[in-house]
C-alpha positions as CSV (number, residue, x, y, z in Angstrom):
1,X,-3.3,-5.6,43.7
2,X,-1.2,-3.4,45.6
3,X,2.8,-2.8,44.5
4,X,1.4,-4.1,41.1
5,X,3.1,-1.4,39.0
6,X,5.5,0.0,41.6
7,X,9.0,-0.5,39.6
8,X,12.5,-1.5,41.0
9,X,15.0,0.7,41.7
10,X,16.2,2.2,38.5
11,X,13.5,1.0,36.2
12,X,11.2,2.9,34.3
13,X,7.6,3.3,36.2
14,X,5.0,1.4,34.0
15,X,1.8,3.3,32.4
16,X,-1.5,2.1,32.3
17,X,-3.0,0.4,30.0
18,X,-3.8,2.7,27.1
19,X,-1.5,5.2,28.1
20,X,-0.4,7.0,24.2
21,X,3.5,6.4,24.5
22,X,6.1,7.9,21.9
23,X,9.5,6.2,21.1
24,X,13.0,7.4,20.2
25,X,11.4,7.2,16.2
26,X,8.1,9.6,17.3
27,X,6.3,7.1,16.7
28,X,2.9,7.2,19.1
29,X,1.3,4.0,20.0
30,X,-0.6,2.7,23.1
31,X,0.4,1.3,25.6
32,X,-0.3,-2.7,25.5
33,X,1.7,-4.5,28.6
34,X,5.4,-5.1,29.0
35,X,7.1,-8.2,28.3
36,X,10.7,-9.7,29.6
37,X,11.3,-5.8,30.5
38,X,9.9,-4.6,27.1
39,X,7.1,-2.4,26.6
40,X,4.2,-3.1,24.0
41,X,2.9,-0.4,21.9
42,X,0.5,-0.5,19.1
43,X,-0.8,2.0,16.6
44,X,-4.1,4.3,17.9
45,X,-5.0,3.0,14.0
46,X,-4.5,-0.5,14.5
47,X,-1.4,-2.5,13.1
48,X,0.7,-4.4,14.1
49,X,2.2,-3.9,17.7
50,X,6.1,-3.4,18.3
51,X,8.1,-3.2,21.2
52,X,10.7,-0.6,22.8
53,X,12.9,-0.4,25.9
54,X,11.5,1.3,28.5
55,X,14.1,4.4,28.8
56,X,13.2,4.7,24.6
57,X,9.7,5.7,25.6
58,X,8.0,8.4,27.4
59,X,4.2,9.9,27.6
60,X,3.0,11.4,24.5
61,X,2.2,15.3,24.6
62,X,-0.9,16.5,24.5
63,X,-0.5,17.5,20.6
64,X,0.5,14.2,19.8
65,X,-2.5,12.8,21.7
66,X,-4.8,14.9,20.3
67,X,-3.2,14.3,16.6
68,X,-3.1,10.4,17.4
69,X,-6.7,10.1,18.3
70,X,-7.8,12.0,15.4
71,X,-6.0,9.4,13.1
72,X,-8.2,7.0,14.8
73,X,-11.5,8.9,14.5
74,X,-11.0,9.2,11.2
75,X,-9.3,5.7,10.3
76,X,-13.0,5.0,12.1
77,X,-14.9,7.2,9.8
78,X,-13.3,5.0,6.9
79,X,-14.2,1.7,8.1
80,X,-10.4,0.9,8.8
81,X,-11.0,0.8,12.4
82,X,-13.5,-0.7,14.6
């Protein structure tokens, strides 16, 4: 749908789905939907999902993506992760 995720003036553009976010607490999680102006992230290991202000997030860099979905591959490998 066109203008879907085009934000209002002054807020935050939001990510697509999937997008490996990091908060104000480095924590790296996916990106899950937003929510009464929240965003949704959850663990690349799985957990529990929590949720953060738009302007306490940001993209993940590319070390942090590549150390997040290694933590998955190998949370994977031991049958933690489907």
């Amino acid at each position: 749908m066109p203008g879907e995720n085009v934000p209002a003036k002054g807020q935050e553009p939001v990510p697509a789905l999937g997008t490996l976010m990091v908060d104000t607490q480095e924590r790296v999680g996916e990106f899950r939907g937003e929510w009464c102006g929240l965003w949704s992230l959850r663990p690349v290991t799985g957990g529990t999902e929590w949720t953060v202000a738009p302007e306490d997030a940001r993209p993940a860099s590319a070390e942090q993506r590549l150390r997040a979905k290694t933590a998955r591959a190998n949370a994977r490998s031991r049958g933690e992760v489907l």
